[in-house]
C-alpha positions as CSV (number, residue, x, y, z in Angstrom):
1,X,-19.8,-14.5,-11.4
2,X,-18.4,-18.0,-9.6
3,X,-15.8,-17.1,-7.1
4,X,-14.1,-19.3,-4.3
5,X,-12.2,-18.1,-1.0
6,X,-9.4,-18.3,0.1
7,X,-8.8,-19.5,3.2
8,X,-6.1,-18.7,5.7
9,X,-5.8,-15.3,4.9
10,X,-7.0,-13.6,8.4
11,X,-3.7,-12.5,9.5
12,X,-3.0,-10.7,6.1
13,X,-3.7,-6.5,6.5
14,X,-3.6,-3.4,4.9
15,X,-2.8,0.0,4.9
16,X,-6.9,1.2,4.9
17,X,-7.2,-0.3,8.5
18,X,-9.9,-3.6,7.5
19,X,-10.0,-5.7,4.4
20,X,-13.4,-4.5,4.0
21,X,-12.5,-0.8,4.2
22,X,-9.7,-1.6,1.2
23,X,-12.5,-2.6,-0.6
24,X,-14.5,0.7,0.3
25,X,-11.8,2.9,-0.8
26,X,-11.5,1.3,-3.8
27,X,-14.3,-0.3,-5.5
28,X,-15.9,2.7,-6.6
29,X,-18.8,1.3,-5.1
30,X,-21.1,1.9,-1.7
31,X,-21.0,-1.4,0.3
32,X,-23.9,-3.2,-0.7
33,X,-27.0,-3.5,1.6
34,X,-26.7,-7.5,1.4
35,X,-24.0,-9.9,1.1
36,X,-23.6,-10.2,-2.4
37,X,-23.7,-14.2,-2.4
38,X,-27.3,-14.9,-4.6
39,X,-29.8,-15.1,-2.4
40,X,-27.8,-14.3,1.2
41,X,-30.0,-11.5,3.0
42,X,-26.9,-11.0,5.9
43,X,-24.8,-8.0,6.1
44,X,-21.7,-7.5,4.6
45,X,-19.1,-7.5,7.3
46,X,-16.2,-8.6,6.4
47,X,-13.5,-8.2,3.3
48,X,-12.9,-11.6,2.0
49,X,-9.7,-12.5,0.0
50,X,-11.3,-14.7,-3.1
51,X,-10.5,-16.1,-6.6
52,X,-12.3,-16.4,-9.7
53,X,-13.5,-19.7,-9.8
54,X,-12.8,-22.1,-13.2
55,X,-10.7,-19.0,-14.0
56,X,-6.9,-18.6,-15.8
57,X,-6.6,-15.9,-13.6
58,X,-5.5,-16.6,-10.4
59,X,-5.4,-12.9,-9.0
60,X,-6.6,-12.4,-5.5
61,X,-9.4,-10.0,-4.9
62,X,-11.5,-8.2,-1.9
63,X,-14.8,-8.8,-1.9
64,X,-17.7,-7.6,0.6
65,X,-19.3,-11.1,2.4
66,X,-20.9,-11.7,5.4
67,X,-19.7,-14.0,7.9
68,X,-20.8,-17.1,7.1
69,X,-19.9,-16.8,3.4
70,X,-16.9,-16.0,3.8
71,X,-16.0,-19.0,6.1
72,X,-17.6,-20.9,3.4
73,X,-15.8,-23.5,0.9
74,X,-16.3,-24.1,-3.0
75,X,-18.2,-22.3,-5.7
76,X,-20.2,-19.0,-4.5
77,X,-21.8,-17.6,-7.3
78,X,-22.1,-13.7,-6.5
79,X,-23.9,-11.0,-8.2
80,X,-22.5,-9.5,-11.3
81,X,-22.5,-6.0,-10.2
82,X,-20.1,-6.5,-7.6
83,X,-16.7,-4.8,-8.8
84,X,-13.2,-7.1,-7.2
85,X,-10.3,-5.1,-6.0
86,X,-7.2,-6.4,-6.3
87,X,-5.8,-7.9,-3.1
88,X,-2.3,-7.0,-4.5
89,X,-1.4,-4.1,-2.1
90,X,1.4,-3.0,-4.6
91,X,-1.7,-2.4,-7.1
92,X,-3.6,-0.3,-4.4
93,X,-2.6,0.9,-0.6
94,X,0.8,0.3,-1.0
């Protein structure tokens, strides 16, 4: 799956403490062992607010990435088995 960031997004927060706990509590998924960019080997620290890329949709969505990805700009292809949560509090945390 292609996905972008989206920058500027550090001062938004949730309800389940961390961007990356949002996505904990509701992936339905353990937080992978490695960032789920192909081919990163860093640790998932961080909940990153992202975007399908060359997508219609145009829904924000919580992703696990490490540091420097999600800093990163343009295309990130990520691994298929990663499940996005919707970034849309309404739709989740409240």
């Amino acid at each position: 799956m292609k996905i972008t960031n989206i920058n500027g997004t550090s001062d938004t927060n949730c309800k389940c403490g961390s961007w990356l706990n949002h996505w904990i509590n509701y992936s339905r998924q353990r937080l992978p062992i490695y960032c789920p960019v192909s081919g990163c080997t860093e640790k998932p620290e961080l909940g990153a607010h992202v975007q399908k890329a060359n997508s219609f949709d145009r829904n924000w969505y919580i992703i696990p990435l490490c540091k420097t990805h999600n800093r990163a700009s343009g295309i990130l292809e990520i691994s298929d088995s990663i499940n996005l949560v919707s970034a849309n509090k309404n739709e989740t945390c409240g």
